[in-house]
C-alpha positions as CSV (number, residue, x, y, z in Angstrom):
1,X,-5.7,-20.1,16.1
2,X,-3.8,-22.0,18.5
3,X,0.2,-22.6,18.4
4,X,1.7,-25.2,17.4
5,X,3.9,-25.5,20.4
6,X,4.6,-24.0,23.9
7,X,6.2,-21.3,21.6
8,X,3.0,-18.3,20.9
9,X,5.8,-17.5,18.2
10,X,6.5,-20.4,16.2
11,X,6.7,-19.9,12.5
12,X,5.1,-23.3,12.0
13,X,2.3,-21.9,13.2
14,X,2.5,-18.4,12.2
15,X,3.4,-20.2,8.2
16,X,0.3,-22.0,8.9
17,X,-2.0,-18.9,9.2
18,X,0.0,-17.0,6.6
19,X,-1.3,-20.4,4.4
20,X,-5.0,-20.3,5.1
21,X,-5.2,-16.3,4.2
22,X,-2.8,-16.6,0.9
23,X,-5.1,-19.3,-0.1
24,X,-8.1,-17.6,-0.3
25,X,-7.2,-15.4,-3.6
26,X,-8.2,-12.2,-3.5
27,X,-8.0,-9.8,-6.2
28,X,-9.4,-6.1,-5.7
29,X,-12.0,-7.1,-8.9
30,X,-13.5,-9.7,-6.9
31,X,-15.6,-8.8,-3.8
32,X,-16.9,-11.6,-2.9
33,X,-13.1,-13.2,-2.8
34,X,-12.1,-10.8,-0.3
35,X,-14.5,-10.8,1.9
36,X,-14.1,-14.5,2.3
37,X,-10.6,-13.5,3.7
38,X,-12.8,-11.0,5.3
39,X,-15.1,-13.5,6.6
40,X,-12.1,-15.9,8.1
41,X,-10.3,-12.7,9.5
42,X,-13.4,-11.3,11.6
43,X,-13.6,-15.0,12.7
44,X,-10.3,-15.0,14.3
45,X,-11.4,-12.0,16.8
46,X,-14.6,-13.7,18.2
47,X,-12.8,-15.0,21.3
48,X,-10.2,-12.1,21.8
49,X,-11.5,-8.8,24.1
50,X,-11.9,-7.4,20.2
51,X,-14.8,-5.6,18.6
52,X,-14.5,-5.4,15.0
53,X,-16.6,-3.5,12.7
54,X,-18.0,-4.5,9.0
55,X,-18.1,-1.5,6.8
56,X,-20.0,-3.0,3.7
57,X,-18.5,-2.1,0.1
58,X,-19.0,-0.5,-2.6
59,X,-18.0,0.4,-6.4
60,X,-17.7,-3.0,-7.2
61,X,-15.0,-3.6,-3.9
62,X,-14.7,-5.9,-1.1
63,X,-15.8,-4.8,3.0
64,X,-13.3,-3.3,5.2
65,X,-12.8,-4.4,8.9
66,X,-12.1,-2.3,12.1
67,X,-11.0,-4.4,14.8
68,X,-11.0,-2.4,18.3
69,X,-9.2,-3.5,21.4
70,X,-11.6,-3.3,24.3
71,X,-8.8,-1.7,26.1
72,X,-7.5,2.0,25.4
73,X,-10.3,3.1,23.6
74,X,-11.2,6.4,25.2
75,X,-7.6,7.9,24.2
76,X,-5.7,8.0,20.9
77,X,-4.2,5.2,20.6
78,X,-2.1,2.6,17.5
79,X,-3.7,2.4,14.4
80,X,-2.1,-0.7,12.8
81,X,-3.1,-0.4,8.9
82,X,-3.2,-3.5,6.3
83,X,-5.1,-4.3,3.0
84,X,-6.3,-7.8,2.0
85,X,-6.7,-7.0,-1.8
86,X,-3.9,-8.3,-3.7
87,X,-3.3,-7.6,-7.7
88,X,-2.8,-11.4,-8.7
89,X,-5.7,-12.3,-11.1
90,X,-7.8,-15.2,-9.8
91,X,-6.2,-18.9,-10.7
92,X,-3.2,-17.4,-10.0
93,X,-2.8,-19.9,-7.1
94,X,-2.7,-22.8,-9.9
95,X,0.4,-21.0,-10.9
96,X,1.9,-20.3,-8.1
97,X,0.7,-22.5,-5.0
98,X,1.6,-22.2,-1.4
99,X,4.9,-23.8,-0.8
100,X,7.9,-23.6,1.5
101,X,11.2,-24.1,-0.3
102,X,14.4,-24.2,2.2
103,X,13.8,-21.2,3.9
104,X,11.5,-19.9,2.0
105,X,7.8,-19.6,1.5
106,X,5.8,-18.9,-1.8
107,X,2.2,-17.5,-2.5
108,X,0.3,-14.9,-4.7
109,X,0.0,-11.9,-2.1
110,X,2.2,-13.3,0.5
111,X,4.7,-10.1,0.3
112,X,2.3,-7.5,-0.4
113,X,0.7,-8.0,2.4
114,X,-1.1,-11.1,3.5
115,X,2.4,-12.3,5.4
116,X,2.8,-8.7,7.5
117,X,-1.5,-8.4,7.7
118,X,-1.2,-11.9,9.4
119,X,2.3,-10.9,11.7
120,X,0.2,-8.1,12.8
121,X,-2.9,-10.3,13.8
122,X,-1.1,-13.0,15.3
123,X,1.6,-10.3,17.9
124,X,-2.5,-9.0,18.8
125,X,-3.8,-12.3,19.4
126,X,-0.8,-12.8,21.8
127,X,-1.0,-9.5,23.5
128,X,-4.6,-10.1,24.2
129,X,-3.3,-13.5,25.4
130,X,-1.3,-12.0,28.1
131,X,-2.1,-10.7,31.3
132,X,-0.7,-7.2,30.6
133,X,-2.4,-4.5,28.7
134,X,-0.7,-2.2,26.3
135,X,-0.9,1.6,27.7
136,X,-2.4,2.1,24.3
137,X,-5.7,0.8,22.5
138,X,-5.0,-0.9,19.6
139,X,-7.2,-0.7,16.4
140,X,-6.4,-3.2,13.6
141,X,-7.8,-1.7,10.2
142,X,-8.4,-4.1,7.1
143,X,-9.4,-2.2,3.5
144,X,-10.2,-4.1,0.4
145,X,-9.2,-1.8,-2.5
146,X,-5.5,-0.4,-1.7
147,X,-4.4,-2.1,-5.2
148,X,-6.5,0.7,-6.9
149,X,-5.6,3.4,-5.1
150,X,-7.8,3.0,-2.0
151,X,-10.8,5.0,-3.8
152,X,-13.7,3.2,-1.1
153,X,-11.8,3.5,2.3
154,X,-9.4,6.4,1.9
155,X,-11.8,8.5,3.9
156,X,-12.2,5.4,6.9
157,X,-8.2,5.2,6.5
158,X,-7.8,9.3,6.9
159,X,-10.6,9.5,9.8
160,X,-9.0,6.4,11.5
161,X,-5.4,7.9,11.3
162,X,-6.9,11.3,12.8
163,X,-7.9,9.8,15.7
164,X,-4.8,7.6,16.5
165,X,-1.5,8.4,18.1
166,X,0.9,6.3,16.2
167,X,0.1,4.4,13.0
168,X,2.2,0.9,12.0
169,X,1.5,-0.1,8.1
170,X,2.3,-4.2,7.4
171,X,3.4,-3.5,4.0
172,X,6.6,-5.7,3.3
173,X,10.0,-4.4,5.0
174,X,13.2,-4.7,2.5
175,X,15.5,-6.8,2.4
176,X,17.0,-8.1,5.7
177,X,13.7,-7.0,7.4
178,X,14.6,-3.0,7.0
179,X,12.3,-0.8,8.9
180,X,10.6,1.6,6.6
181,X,10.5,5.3,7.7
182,X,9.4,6.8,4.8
183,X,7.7,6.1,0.9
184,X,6.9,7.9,-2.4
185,X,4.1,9.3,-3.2
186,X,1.6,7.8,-5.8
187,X,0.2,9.5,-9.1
188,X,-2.5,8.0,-11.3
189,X,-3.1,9.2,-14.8
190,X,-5.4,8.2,-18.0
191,X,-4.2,9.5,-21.3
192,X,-7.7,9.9,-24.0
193,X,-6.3,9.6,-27.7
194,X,-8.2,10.7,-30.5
195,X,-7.2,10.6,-34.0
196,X,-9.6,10.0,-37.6
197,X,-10.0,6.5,-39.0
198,X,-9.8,5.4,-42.4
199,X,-9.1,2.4,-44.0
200,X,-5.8,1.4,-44.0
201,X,-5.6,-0.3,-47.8
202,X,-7.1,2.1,-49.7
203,X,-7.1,5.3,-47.9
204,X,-4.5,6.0,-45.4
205,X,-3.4,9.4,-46.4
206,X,-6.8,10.3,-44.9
207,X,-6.4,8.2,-41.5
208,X,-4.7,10.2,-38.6
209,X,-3.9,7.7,-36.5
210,X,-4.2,7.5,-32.2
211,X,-2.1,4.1,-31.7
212,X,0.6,6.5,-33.6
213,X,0.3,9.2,-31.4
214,X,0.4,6.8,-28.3
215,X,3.3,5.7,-29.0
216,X,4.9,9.1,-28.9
217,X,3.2,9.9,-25.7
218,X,4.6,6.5,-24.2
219,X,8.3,8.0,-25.6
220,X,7.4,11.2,-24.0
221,X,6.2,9.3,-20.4
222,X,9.2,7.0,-20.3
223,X,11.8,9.7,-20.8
224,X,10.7,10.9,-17.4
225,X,12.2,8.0,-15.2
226,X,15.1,9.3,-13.3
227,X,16.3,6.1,-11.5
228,X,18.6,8.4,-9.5
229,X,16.1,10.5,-7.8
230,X,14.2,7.5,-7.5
231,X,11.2,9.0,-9.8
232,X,9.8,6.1,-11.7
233,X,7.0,6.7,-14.5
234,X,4.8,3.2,-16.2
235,X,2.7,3.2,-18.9
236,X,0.9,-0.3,-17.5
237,X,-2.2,-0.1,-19.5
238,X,-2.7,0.6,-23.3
239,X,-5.8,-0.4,-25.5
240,X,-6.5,1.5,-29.1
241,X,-8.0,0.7,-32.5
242,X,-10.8,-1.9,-33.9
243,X,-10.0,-3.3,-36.6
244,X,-6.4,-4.1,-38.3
245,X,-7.3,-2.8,-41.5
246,X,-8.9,0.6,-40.0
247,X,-6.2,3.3,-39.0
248,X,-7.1,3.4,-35.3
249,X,-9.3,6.8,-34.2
250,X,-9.2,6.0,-30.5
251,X,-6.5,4.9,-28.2
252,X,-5.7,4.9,-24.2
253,X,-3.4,4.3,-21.7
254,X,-3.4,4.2,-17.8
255,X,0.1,5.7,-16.1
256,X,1.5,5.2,-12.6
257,X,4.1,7.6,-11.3
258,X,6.0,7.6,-8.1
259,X,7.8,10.3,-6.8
260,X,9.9,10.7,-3.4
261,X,8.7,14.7,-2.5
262,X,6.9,17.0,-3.2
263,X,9.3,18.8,-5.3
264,X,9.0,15.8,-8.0
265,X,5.7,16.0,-8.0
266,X,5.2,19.7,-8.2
267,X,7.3,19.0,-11.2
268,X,5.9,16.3,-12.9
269,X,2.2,16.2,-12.9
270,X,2.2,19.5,-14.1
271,X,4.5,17.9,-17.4
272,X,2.2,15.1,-17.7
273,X,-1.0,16.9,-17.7
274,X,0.0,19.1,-20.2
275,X,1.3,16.6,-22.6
276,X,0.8,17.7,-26.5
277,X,-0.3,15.6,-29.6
278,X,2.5,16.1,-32.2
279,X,0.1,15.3,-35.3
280,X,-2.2,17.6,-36.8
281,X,-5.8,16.6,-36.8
282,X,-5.2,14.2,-32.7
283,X,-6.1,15.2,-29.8
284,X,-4.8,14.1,-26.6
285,X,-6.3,14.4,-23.1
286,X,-5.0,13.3,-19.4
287,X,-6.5,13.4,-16.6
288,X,-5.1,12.3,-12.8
289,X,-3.7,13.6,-9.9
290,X,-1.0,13.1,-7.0
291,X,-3.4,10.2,-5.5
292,X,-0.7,9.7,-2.3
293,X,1.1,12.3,-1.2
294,X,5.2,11.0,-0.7
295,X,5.6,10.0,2.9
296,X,9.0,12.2,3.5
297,X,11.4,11.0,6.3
298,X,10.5,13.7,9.6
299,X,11.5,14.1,12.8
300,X,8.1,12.0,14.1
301,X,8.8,8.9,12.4
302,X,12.8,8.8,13.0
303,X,11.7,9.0,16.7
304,X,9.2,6.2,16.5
305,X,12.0,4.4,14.5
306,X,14.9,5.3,17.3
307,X,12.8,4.5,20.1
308,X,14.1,1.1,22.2
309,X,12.0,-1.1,22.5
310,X,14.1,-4.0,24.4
311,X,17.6,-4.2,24.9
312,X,18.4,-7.3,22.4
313,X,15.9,-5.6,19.5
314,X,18.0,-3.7,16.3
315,X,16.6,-2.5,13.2
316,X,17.8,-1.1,10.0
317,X,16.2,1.8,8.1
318,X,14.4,1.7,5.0
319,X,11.9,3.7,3.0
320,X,8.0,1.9,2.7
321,X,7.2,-0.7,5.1
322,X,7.3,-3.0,8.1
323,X,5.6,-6.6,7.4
324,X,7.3,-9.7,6.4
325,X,10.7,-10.2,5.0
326,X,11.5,-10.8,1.4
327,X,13.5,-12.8,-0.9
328,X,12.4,-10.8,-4.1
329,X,10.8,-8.5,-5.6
330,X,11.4,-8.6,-9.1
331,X,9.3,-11.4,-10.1
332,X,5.4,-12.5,-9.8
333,X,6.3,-15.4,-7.8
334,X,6.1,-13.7,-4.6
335,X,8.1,-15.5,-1.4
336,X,9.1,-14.6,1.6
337,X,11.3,-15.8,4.3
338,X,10.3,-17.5,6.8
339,X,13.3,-18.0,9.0
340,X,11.9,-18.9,12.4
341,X,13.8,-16.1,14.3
342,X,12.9,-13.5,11.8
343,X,9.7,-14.7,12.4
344,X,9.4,-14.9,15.8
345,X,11.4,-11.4,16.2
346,X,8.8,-9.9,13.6
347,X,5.9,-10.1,15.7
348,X,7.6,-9.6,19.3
349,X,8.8,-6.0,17.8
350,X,5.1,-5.1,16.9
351,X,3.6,-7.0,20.4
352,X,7.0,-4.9,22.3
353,X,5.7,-1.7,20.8
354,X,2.2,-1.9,21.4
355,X,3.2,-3.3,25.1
356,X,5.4,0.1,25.3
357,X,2.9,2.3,24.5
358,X,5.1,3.2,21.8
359,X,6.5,6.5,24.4
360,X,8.3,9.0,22.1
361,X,10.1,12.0,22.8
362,X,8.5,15.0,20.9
363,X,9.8,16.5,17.3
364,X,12.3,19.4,18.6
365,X,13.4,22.3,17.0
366,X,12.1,23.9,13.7
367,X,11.4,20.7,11.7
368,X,8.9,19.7,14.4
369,X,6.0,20.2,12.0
370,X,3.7,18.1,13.2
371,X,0.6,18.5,14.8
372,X,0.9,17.6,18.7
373,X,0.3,13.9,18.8
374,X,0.3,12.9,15.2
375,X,2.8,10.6,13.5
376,X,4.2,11.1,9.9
377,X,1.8,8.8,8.4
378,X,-1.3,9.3,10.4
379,X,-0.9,12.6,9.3
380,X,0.2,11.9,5.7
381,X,-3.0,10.1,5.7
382,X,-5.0,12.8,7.2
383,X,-3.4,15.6,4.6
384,X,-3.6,13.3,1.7
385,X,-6.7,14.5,0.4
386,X,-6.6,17.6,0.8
387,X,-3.7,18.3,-1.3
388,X,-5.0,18.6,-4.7
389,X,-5.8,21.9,-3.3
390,X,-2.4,22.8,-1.9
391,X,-0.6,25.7,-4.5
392,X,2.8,25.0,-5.8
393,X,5.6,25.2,-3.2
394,X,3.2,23.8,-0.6
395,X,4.0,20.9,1.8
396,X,1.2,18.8,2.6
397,X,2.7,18.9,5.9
398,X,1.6,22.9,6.3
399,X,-2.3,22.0,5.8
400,X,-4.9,21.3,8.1
């Protein structure tokens, strides 16, 4: 993609390529969307010194892509990590089409994460436009299911982050373009209900009723949220009953937690899982897991965050992400700003680290509990499924 100026950092041009990838929807449920984006992204590496592989999908998802410097290959080097999946439904884009507004641009998927995916590819496309070489190899991995939970390329993402020395993730910054040092950790659950139907007329006494008992279990889920520690618990999806005449016998729900440590979580699963049916004659089953271990703020990634990178670079810490800036996150109408220096300062910071080789001085003293050469979220990545088997009490950072 060629600037639009003698500037490789104009956000006209970087808006433009932000444009072409939000405008290819693509929702986790529909492979063949994403791997259109798939198809323009591995495009946009045939004349860079770039290999990229294909990894075909599976379970009803999209490919990934791993794009490979030719450079720094031979040594642990920066993993930069991105998604193309996005949770807008197809026809969304009818709803909410590309647009700049002021200083500021709309689009389904633009914040989470098509605008920092795009930041990421552009600052490489510029570094392999330059004379000089990062120290580092640079490896530029793509996965089409993170919406769900990453369930097809959690094991590419964990053998990926193993090998690499630093790893950047393009989810969105906060607002003001805060650096992200750290992020909760992510729990799935399914709740089964099952109760006895009858008809709801002329028998009820005899009906025992799921959608009933569903409702308490939602009261039960909700009364978890603890703003204040930041623990946040969402019964998203609920479905129950046939007919509205017949006392419903089945009913279930779908739950997302998040949860900043360990602690929280050592806490909570254990509550949900062992949730109780309050009506005679109803059972009620869960199932689910800690599916992302929280990403706690450690010595390794407040050194990657500290380290300069040039003299006229600041940044301001934050707790998830480092891609594009946002206006809000409230609403489905997702924007971002496009601001040309925030642009413009976006992608120098990423080319600047990957130029610096990204040189860090090493965790000291007894919280240094990383592995030599691993940052937090390389090896957040690497621990993350092993810790269903970790006991009670247990770090994820303390297994190998």
């Amino acid at each position: 993609m060629t600037a639009t100026s003698d500037n490789p950092f104009d956000s006209g041009s970087i808006l433009d390529g932000i444009r072409r990838w939000v405008e290819i929807e693509t929702p986790t449920e529909a492979p063949e969307q994403v791997n259109k984006l798939a198809d323009l992204v591995t495009q946009g590496y045939r004349d860079l010194p770039a290999s990229v592989e294909r990894i075909a999908g599976k379970s009803g998802c999209g490919d990934h892509l791993v794009a490979r410097s030719s450079w720094g290959q031979n040594a642990p080097g920066i993993l930069v990590l991105s998604h193309l999946d996005t949770v807008h439904p197809m026809g969304f884009i009818e709803r909410l089409p590309f647009k700049i507004e002021g200083d500021t641009a709309f689009g389904p998927g633009i914040y989470d994460m098509k605008g920092g995916a795009y930041l990421a590819y552009h600052a490489f496309r510029q570094i392999c436009a330059d004379s000089a070489r990062s120290p580092l190899g640079v490896t530029q991995l793509y996965v089409s299911d993170e919406e769900i939970g990453s369930p097809t390329s959690r094991a590419l993402i964990e053998a990926e982050g193993r090998k690499a020395k630093y790893v950047l993730v393009t989810e969105p910054a906060r607002d003001g373009g805060k650096i992200v040092t750290g992020r909760k950790g992510v729990a799935r659950f399914e709740v089964f209900i099952r109760g006895v139907p009858s008809h709801a007329g002329t028998r009820p006494e005899d009906g025992r009723s799921a959608i009933r008992e569903l409702g308490n279990v939602i009261q039960a889920l909700e009364a978890m949220n603890d703003l204040t520690r930041g623990v946040t618990v969402n019964v998203g999806v609920v479905r129950g009953g046939t007919k509205p005449n017949v006392i419903a016998e089945e009913a279930y729900a779908e739950v997302d937690m998040r949860v900043p440590s360990i602690a929280d979580s050592d806490e909570l699963v254990p509550k949900i899982l062992g949730l109780k049916s309050r009506t005679d004659g109803v059972s009620v089953r869960v199932t689910g897991e800690l599916n992302r271990p929280p990403y706690e703020k450690g010595n390794a990634g407040a050194a990657l965050y500290e380290q300069p990178i040039t003299n006229r670079c600041t940044f301001r810490r934050s707790s998830r992400g480092r891609g594009c800036c946002i206006g809000c996150t409230r609403r489905c109408d997702e924007r971002r700003k496009p601001r040309p220096l925030r642009s413009r300062r976006a992608v120098r910071r990423w080319r600047d680290r990957a130029r610096a080789g990204l040189v860090l001085r090493p965790p000291q003293g007894s919280q240094a509990t990383h592995p030599p050469g691993r940052s937090d979220r390389a090896f957040a990545a690497a621990s993350g499924a092993r810790y269903r088997h970790a006991r009670a009490g247990q770090s994820p950072r303390s297994l190998r």
